[in-house]
C-alpha positions in Angstrom: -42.6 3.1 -39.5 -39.1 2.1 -41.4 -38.1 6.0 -40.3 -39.0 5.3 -36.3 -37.0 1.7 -37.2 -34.3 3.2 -38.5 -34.1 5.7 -35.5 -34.8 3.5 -32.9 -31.6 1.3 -33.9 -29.5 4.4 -34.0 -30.0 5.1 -30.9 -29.6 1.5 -29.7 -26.0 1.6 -31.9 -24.9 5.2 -29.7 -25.9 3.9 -26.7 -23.9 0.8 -27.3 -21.0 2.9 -28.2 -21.4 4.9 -25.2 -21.3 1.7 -23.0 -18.2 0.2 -24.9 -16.4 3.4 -23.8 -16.4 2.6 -20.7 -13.9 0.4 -19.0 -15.2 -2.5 -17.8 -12.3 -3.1 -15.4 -10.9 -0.6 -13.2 -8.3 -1.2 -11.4 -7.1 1.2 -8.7 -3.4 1.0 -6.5 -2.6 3.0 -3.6 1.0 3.2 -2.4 0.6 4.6 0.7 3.3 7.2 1.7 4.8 6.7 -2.0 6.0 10.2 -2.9 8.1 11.0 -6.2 11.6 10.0 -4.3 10.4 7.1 -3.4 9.7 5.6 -6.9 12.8 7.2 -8.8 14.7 6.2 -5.7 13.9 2.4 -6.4 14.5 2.8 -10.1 17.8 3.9 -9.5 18.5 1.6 -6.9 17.7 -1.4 -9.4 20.3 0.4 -11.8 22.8 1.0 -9.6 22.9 -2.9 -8.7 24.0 -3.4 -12.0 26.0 -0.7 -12.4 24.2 1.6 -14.1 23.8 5.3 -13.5 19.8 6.1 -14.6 16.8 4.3 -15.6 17.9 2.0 -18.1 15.8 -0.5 -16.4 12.3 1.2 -14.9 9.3 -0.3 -12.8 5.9 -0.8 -14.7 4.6 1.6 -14.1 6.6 4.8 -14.4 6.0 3.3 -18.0 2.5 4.6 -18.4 1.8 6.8 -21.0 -0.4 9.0 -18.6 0.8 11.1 -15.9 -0.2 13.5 -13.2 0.9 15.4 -9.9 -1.8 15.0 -7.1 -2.1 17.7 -4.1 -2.9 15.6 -0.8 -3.8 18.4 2.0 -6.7 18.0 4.1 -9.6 19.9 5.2 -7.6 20.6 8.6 -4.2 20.4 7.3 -1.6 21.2 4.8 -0.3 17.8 5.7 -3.1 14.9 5.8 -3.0 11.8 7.9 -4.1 8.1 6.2 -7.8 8.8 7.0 -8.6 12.3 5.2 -6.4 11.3 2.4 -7.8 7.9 2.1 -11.4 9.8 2.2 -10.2 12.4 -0.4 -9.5 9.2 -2.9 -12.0 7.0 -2.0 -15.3 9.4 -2.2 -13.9 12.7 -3.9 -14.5 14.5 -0.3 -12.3 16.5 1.9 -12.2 15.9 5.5 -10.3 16.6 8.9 -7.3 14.8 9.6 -8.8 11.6 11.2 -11.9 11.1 9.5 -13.1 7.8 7.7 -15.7 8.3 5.2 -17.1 11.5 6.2 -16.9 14.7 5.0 -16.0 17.8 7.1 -19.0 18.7 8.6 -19.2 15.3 10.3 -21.4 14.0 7.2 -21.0 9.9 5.5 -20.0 10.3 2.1 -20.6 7.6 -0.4 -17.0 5.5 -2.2 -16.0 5.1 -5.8 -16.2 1.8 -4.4 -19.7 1.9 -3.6 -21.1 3.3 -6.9 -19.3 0.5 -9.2 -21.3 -1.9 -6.0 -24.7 0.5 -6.8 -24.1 -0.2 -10.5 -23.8 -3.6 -10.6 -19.5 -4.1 -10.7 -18.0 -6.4 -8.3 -16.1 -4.7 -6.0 -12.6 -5.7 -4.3 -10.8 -3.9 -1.7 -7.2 -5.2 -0.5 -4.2 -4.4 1.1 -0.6 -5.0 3.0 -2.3 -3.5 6.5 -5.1 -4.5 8.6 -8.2 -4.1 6.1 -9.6 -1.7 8.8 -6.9 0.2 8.6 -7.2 4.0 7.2 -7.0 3.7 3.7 -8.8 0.1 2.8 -11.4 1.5 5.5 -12.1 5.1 3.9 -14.2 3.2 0.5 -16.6 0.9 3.2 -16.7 2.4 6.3 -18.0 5.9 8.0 -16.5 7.0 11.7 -15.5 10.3 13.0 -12.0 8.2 14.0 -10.0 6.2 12.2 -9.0 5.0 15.7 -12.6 3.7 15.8 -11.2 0.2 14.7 -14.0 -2.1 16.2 -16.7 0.2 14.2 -14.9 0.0 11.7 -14.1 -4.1 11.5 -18.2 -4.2 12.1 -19.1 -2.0 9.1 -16.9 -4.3 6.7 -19.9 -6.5 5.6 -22.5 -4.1 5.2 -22.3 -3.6 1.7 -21.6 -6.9 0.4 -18.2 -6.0 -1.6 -17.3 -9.4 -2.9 -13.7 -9.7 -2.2 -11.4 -8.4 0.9 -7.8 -9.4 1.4 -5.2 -8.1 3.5 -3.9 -8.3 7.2 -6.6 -9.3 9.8 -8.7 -6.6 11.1 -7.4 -4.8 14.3 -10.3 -5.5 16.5 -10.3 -6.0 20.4 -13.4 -7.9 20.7 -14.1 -11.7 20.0 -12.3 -12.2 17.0 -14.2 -15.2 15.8 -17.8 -13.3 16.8 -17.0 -10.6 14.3 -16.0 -13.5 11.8 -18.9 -15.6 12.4 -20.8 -12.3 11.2 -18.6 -12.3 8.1 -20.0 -15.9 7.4 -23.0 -14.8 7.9 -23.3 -12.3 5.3 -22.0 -15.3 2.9 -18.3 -14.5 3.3 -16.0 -17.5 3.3 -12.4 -17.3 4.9 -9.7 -17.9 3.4 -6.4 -18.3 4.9 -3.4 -18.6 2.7 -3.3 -19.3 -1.1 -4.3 -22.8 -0.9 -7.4 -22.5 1.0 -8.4 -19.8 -1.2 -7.9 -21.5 -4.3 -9.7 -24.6 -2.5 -12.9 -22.5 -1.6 -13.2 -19.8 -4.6 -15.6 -21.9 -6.7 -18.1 -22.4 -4.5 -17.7 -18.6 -2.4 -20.6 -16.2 -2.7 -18.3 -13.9 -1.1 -14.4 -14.4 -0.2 -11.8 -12.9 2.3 -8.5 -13.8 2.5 -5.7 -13.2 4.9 -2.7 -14.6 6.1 -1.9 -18.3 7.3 -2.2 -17.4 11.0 -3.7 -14.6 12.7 -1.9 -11.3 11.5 -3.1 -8.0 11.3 -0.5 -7.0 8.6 1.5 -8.8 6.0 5.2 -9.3 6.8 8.0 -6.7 5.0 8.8 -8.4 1.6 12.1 -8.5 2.9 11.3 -10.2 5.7 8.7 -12.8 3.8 9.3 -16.3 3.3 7.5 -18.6 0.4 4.4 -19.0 2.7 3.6 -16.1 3.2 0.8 -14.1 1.4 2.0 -10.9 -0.5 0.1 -8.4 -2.7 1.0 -10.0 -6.5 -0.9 -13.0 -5.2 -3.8 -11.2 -3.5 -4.5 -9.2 -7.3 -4.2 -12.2 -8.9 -6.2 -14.3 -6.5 -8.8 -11.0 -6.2 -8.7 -11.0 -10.3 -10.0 -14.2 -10.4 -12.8 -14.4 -8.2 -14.1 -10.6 -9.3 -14.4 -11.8 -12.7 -16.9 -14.2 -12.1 -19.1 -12.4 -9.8 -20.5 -9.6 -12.7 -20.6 -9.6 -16.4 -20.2 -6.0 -16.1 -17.0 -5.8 -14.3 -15.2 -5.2 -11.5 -14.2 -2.5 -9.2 -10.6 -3.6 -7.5 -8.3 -1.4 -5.0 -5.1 -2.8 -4.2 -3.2 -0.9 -1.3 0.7 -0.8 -0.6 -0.1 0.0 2.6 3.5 -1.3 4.2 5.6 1.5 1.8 4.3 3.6 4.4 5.3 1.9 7.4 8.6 1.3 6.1 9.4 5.3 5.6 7.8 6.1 9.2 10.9 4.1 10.6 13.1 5.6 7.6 14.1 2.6 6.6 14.9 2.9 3.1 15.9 -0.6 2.2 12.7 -2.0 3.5 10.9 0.7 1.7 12.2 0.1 -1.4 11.6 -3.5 -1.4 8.0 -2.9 -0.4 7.6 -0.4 -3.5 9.3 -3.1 -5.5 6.3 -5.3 -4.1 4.1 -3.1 -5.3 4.9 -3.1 -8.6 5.0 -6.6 -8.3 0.9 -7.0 -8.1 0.5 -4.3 -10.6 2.7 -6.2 -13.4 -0.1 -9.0 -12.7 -3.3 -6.0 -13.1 -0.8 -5.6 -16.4 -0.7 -8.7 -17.9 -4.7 -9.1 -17.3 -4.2 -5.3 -19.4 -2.8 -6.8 -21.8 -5.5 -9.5 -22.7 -8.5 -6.6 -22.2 -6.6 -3.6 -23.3 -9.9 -2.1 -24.5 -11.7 -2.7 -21.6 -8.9 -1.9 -18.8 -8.1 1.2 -16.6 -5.3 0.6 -14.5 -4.4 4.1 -12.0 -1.4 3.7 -9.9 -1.1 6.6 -7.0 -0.9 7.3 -3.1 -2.4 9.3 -0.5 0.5 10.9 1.1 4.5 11.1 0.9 6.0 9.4 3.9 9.8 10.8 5.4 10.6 13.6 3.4 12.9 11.0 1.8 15.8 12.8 -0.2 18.1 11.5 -2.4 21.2 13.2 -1.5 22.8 13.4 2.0 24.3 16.4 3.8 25.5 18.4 0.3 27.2 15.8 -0.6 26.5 15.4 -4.7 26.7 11.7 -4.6 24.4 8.6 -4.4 25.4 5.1 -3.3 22.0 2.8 -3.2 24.1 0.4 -3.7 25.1 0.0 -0.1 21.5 -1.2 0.8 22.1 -4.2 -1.2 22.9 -6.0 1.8 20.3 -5.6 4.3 18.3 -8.4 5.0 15.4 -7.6 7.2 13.7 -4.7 8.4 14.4 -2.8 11.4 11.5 -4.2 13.3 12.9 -7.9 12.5 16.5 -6.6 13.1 15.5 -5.3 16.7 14.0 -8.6 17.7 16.9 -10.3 16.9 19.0 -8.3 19.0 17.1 -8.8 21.6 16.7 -12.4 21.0 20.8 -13.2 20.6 21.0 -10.6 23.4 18.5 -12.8 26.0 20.8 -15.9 24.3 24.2 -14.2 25.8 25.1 -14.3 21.8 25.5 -10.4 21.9 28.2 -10.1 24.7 30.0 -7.2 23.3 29.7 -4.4 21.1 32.1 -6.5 19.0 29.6 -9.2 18.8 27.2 -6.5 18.4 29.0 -5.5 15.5 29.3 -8.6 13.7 25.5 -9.5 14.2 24.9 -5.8 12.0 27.6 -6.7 9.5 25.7 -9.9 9.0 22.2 -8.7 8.8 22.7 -5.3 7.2 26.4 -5.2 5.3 27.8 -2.3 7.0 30.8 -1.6 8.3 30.5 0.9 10.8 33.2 4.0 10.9 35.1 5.4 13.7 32.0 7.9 14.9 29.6 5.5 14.3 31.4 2.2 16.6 32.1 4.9 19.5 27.9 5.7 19.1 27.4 2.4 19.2 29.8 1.6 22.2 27.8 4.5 24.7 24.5 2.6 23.3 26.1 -0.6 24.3 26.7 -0.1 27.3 23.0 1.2 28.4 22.0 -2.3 27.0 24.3 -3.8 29.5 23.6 -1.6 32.5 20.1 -2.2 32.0 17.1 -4.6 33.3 15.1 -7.0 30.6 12.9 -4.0 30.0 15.5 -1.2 29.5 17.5 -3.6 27.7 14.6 -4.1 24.8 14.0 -0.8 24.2 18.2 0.3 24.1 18.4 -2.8 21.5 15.4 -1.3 19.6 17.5 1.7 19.6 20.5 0.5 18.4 18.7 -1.3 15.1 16.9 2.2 14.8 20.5 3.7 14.8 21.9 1.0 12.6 18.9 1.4 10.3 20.5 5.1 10.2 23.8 4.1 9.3 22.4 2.4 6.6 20.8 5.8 4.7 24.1 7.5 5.7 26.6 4.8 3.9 23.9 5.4 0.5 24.0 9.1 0.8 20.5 9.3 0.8 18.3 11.4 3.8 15.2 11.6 5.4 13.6 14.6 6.9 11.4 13.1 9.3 9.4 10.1 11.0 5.8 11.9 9.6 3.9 12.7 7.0 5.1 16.1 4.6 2.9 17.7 2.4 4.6 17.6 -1.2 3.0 16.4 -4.2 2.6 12.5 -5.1 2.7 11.1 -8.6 0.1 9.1 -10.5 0.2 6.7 -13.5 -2.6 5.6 -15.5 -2.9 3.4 -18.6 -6.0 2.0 -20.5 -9.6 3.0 -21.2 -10.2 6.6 -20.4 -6.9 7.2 -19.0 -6.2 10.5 -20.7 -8.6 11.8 -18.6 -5.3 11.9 -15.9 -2.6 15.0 -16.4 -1.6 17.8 -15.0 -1.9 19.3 -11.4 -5.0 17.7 -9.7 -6.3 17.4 -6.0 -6.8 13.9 -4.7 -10.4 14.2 -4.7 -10.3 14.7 -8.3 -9.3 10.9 -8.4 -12.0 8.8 -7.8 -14.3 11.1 -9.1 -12.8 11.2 -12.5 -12.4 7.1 -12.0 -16.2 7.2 -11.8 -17.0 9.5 -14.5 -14.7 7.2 -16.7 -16.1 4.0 -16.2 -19.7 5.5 -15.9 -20.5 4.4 -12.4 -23.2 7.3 -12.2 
């Protein structure tokens, strides 16, 4: 009897052990289109703003003691869109360029999300985008097209993840039909950091987007101090998923607007946004920091963005500092021009020149004013219509002197297929290092926390 005792409670004590192994928290961060350039490029931008050559000073998490290189090709492609990529780290699958949630064959494949859900975590997805978009969509929803936006918007609820925050869903139906269904399933709406804090309590289940309607957060350089941004959606998100399981939670934070920056090469705007970034994970840190021993924190992203380079034209120099003053993004910037334009404020190329002096600190050179001139004068010759989209042009162009005056490059508008990095600190993080595939990720995120 004492014998079968005795055995009984060692099996109970390695069992226990085995649970208190796992972490209990897992957080996991996305930058989309973040490749290696783009995080040594904002370390030494920060540096170089105070004069220092290096990385005296260095984000948060290029600070983790565990590192790897992840492959990101698709099924289809050497060089994967949002939606395969997405796929490969949310379910550990490889799929065509395009497809949400499903494997190759056409086939729904479970998320890392949705086994924390099966095993009783709470789960939180968020990001910068429309929470339908690509990524954020690849750990709840399956469709054969991530262009499938209305499916996707309609599969959000189904399997009662407890916290979503982002930019409103792209969805051209009746908006407030698809969120009366939200309610339905016990989701309360939150718009804007006050109304969430005013309605967490008593929420079953919580979203929470901007102020007004918008499908995507603004640029942090763009942001003012009523707008929501991603430090306050993981702390907001931290707070309600610890109350919803004693086991844990399950909680993916997307920089999805990284991305979007690099696709217009606009390298001030992109590093801002990675500076953002690393702005919600210093909150995942300091929550770290009171449950080191029950924390995973993994920092990577799906794709590179640009083929961003630091380095322009052979040149073995680097001047980041000259992005110091730009103060908006180029989609901000173009609708200003066109605004003073419609005002009779932009008269001139001169005036058009001061208006980019102001708004991005650059003083254009000889080559540069004479490219601007001949695009000038298009925006002149032109009706309301052709005017827009020569204006757009110019702050694209202007966007371009910008890169050129900090000696930095970009390679293209797309996707490219290099390697990106990941970061990974707490329980089981070791697990991370080397030369791994993107659908190692989420599996090895599972296996660490014990999911199934």
């Amino acid at each position: 009897m004492k014998r079968g005792l005795c055995t009984s409670l060692l099996l109970l004590i390695i069992a226990m052990a085995a649970v208190a192994q796992n972490p209990k928290y897992v957080f996991y961060f996305i930058g989309d289109g973040m490749g290696p350039s783009h995080v040594l490029g904002t370390e030494l931008y920060i540096n170089e703003l105070q004069g220092n050559i290096g990385r005296n000073e260095k984000l948060s998490f290029t600070q983790f003691p565990h590192t790897a290189f992840v492959t990101t090709f698709s099924a289809s492609n050497g060089v994967t869109d949002s939606a395969a990529s997405g796929t490969a780290l949310a379910t550990g699958n490889k799929t065509y360029n395009g497809a949400i949630g499903m494997t190759a064959d056409g086939t729904p494949c479970s998320s890392v999300a949705q086994w924390a859900k099966d095993a009783g975590y709470a789960v939180g997805i968020s990001t910068t985008v429309p929470i339908n978009h690509a990524t954020p969509a690849a750990f709840y929803a399956h469709q054969k097209s991530r262009n499938n936006y209305d499916e996707i918007a309609q599969e959000m609820h189904l399997y009662s993840f407890d916290f979503f925050a982002g930019g409103d869903p792209v969805y051209n139906g009746d908006r407030n039909e698809l969120y009366k269904r939200y309610r339905k399933s016990d989701y309360a709406i939150a718009r804007g950091i006050k109304q969430f804090d005013a309605m967490c309590d008593n929420a079953d289940r919580m979203m929470l987007f901007q102020s007004e309607v918008l499908t995507q957060l603004p640029y942090s350089i763009d942001q003012s101090n009523d707008d929501l941004n991603l430090a306050q959606i993981t702390k907001a998100g931290i707070e309600f998923l610890t109350e919803k399981s004693d086991k844990g939670f399950f909680f993916m934070i997307e920089g999805g607007k990284i991305d979007y920056a690099s696709h217009s090469n606009d390298a001030a705007t992109m590093i801002k946004e990675v500076q953002d970034f690393d702005a919600a994970i210093k909150v995942a840190l300091d929550f770290y920091n009171e449950h080191s021993d029950e924390t995973l924190i993994v920092v990577t992203a799906d794709h590179e963005t640009g083929g961003f380079v630091l380095g322009y034209f052979g040149n073995y120099t680097l001047n980041l500092d000259a992005m110091k003053g730009q103060k908006c993004s180029e989609d901000v910037l173009a609708g200003t021009l066109q605004t003073l334009y419609k005002e009779g404020k932009i008269n001139s190329c001169e005036a058009l020149t001061e208006v980019l002096q102001t708004k991005l600190g650059i003083t254009p050179d000889e080559g540069q004013m004479k490219h601007l001139n001949g695009l000038y004068r298009k925006v002149a010759e032109g009706n309301k219509e052709q005017s827009d989209k020569h204006l757009s042009r110019i702050a694209d162009y202007a966007i371009g002197i910008v890169s050129q005056q900090s000696a930095i490059s970009w390679a293209s508008g797309n996707h490219s297929g290099t390697f990106v990095p990941l970061f990974a600190i707490g329980k089981g993080a070791e697990k991370f290092h080397g030369i791994i595939d993107n659908t190692d990720v989420p599996k090895t995120i599972s296996n660490i926390a014990g999911y199934r």
